[in-house]
C-alpha positions as CSV (number, residue, x, y, z in Angstrom):
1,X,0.0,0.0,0.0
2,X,0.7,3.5,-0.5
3,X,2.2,5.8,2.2
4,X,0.4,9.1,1.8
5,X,2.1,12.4,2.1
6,X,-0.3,15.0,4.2
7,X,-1.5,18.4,3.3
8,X,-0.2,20.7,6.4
9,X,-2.9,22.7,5.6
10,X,-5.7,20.0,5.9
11,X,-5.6,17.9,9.7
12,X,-7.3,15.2,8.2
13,X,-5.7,11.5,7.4
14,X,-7.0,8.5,5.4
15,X,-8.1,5.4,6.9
16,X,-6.0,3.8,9.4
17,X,-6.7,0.2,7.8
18,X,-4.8,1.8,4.6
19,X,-1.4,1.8,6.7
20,X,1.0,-0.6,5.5
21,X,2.1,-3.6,7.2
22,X,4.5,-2.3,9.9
23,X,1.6,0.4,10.4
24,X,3.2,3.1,8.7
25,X,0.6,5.4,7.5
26,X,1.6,8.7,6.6
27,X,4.2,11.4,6.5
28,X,3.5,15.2,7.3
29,X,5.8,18.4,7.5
30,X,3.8,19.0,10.4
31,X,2.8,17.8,14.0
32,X,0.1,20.5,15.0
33,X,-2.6,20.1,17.7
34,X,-5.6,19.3,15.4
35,X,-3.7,17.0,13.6
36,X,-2.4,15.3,16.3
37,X,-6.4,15.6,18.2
38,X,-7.6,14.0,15.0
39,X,-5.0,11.4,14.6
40,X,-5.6,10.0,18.2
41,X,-9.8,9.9,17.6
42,X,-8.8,7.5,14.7
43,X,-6.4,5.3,15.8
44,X,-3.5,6.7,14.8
45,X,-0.4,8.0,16.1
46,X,3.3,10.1,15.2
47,X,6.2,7.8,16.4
48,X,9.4,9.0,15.2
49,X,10.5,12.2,12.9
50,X,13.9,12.2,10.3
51,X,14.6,15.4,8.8
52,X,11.8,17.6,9.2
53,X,9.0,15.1,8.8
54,X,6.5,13.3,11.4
55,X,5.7,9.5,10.8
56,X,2.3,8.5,11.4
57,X,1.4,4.8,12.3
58,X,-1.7,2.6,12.6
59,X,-0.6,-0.6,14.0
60,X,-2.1,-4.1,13.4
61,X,-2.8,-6.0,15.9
62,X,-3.2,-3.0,18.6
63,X,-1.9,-3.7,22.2
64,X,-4.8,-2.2,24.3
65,X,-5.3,-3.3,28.1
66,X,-8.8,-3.3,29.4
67,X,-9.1,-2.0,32.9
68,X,-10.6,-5.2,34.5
69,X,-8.0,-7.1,32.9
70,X,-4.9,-5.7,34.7
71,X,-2.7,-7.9,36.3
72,X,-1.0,-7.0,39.6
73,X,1.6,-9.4,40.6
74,X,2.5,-10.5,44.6
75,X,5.7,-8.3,44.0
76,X,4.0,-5.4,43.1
77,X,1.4,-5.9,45.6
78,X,4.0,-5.9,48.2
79,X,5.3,-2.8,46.6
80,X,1.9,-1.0,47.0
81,X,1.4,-2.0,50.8
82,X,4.9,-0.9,51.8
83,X,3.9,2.6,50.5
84,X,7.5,2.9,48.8
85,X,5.8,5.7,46.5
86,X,4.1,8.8,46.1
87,X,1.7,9.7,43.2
88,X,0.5,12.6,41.2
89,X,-1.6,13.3,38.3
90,X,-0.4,16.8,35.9
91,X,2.6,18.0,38.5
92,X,5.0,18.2,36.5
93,X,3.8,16.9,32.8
94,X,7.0,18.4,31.1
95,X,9.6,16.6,33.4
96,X,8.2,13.5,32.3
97,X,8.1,13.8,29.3
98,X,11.6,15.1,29.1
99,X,12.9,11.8,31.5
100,X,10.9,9.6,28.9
101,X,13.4,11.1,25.9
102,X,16.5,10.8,28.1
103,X,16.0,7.6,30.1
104,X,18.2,4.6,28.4
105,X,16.5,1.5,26.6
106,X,17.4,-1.4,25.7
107,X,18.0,-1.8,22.2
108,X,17.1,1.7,21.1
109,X,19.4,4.5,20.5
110,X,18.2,7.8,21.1
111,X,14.9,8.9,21.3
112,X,12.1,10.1,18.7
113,X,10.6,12.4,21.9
114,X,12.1,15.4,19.9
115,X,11.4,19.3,20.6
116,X,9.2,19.7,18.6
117,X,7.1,16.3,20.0
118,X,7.3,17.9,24.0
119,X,6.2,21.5,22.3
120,X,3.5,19.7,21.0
121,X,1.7,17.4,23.7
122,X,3.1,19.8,26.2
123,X,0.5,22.3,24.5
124,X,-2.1,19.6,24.4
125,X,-1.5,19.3,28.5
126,X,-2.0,22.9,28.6
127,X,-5.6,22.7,27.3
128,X,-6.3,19.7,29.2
129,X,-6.4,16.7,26.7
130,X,-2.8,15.6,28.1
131,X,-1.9,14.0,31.3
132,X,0.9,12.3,33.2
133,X,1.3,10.0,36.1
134,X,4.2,11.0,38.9
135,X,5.8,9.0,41.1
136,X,7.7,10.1,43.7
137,X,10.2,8.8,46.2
138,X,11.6,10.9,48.9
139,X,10.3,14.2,46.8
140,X,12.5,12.4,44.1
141,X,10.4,12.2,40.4
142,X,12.0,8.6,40.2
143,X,9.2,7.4,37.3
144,X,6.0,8.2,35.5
145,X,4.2,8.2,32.3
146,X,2.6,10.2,29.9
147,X,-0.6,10.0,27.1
148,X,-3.5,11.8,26.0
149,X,-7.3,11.2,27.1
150,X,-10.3,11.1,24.6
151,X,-13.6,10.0,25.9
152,X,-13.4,6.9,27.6
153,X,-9.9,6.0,26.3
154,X,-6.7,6.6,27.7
155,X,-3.7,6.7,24.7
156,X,-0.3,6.0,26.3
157,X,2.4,7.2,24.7
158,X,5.5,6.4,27.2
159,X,7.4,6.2,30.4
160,X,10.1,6.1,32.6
161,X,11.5,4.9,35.5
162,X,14.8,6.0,37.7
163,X,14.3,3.1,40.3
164,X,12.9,-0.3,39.7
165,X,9.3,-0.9,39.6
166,X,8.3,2.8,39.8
167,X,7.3,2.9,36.1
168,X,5.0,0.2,36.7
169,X,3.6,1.3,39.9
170,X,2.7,4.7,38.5
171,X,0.7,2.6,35.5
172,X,-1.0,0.5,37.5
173,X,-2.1,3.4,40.0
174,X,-3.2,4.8,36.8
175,X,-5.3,2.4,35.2
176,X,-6.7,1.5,38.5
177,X,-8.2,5.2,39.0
178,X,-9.1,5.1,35.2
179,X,-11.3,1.7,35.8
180,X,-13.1,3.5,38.8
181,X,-13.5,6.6,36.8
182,X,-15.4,4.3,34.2
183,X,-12.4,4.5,31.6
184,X,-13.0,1.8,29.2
185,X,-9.9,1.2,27.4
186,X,-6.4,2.0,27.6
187,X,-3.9,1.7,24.1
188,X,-0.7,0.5,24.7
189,X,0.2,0.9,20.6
190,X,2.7,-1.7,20.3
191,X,3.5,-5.2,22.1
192,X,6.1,-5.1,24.5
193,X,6.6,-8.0,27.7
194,X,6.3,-5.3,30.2
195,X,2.9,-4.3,29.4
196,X,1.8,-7.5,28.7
197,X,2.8,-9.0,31.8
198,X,0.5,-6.2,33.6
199,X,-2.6,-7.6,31.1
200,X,-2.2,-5.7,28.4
201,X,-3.0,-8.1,24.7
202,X,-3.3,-7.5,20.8
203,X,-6.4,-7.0,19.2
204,X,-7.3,-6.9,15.6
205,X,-7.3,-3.0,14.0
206,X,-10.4,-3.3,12.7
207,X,-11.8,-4.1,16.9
208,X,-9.7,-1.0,18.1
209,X,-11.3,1.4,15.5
210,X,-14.7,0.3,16.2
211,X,-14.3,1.0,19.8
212,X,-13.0,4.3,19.2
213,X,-16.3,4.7,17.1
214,X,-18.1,4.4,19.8
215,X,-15.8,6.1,22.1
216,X,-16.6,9.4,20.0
217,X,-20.1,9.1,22.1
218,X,-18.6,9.8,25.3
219,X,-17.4,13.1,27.3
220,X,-13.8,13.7,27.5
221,X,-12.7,14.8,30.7
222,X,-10.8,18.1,29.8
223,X,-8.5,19.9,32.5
224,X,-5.5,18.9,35.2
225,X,-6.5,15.6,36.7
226,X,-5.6,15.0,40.2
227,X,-6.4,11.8,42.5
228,X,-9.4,12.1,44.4
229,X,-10.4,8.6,46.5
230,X,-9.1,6.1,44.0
231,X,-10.7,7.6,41.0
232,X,-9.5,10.8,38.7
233,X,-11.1,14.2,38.7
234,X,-10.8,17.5,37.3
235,X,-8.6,19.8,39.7
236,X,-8.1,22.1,37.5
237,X,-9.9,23.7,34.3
238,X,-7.4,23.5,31.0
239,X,-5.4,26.8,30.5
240,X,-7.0,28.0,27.1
C-alpha cells in the first residue's frame, strides 16, 4: 500500500486500515494540535520524525489493556502495601516527558521524543487533553508516564523509571483510577513484555477502530487531573 504524504494545511488523514504492514501510515511536514487531536480519535499516532517530517502509524494488531484485565503481581502488591511511592496526576507533565526522551532503553538508540514532540503534547497538557502519572520517592520524580485522554480511552504514549518498579507502579495506579472513573480502554500501541505482563493483549485494528467509534459518544474529561479517593477528577480547568 501507499504511504500518503499529508496536506499541512488540511488535519485530516486517510483510513487507518490503509497503513502498511508495519503500520506506517503517513508522513506530514507538520505535527500540529488538530492534527495530532484527530489522529488519536482514529487510531492513529506520530512515532518517530527524520529530517523535518512526522511519521504516522496505525498498528495491526493493537496492544490495548482493558481496565478489569490488569494484572497486579505479589511483587508489586508488596510494593503497593509498603507505600515505597508517592503519586501525582499533571505535576509536572513536562519533566516527564523530558525523562521519557533521556532515560536509556534497551536496544534503542536515542529517542524520537524530539522538541518539537514535547512542544506539542506539552501544548495539548495545557488545554487539558494531556496527562501524566508521577511517582515520587523521597520528593524524588523517580518514574512516571505520559498519554492523552479522549472520551473513555486513555492513549499512552510512554514512560520512565529511575528506580525499579516505579514505572509500573505509576501505570497500575493509573489504570486502577481510570477503571473506577469508568475508563473503558487504555492503548498500549505496540507489544512489548512489560505491558503484557501487567494484562495488556493484541487485538485486531479493525476491533480497536470500532471502539474508538463508539468512544466518539462519550465526554472527554478536559482539564488537570488530580487523584481524588481512588478515582481521577478534574482539579483544574485546562489553561486555554
Amino acid at each position: 500500500m501507499p504511504v500518503f504524504w499529508l496536506n499541512e494545511h488540511n488535519p485530516n488523514f486517510p483510513p487507518a486500515q490503509a497503513a502498511e504492514a508495519d503500520g506506517l501510515l503517513a508522513v506530514s511536514k507538520d505535527l500540529s494540535i488538530e492534527r495530532l487531536i484527530v489522529a488519536y480519535q482514529q487510531g492513529i499516532f506520530p512515532w518517530y520524525s527524520h529530517r523535518g517530517l512526522f511519521y504516522w502509524y496505525s498498528p495491526d494488531p493493537r496492544l490495548v489493556l482493558f481496565p478489569q484485565e490488569l494484572k497486579v503481581h505479589k511483587s508489586m502488591r508488596s510494593i503497593f502495601n509498603q507505600r515505597k511511592f508517592e503519586y501525582t496526576l499533571d505535576t509536572a507533565f513536562e519533566q516527564v516527558m523530558r525523562a521519557c526522551a533521556t532515560v536509556q532503553r534497551s536496544g534503542q538508540q536515542g529517542s524520537w521524543i524530539t522538541e518539537p514532540f514535547v512542544r506539542a503534547y506539552t501544548q495539548l497538557h495545557e488545554q487539558g487533553l494531556a496527562h501524566s502519572v508521577e511517582v515520587w520517592r523521597d520528593g524524588t520524580l523517580v518514574g512516571g508516564l505520559y498519554g492523552l485522554s479522549f472520551g473513555r480511552v486513555f492513549f499512552g504514549e510512554s514512560m520512565f523509571a529511575r528506580v525499579p518498579n516505579a514505572s509500573k507502579a505509576g501505570f497500575i495506579t493509573l489504570v486502577r483510577a481510570l477503571g473506577e472513573t469508568g475508563f473503558r480502554l487504555i492503548d498500549c500501541q505496540q507489544e512489548t513484555a512489560h505491558l503484557s505482563s501487567l494484562g495488556a493483549r493484541p487485538i485486531p485494528r479493525a476491533a480497536f477502530i470500532e471502539l474508538l467509534e463508539q468512544n466518539c459518544a462519550e465526554p472527554t474529561l478536559i482539564g488537570h487531573w488530580c487523584f481524588c479517593e481512588g478515582r481521577i477528577e478534574v482539579c483544574r480547568p485546562n489553561n486555554t
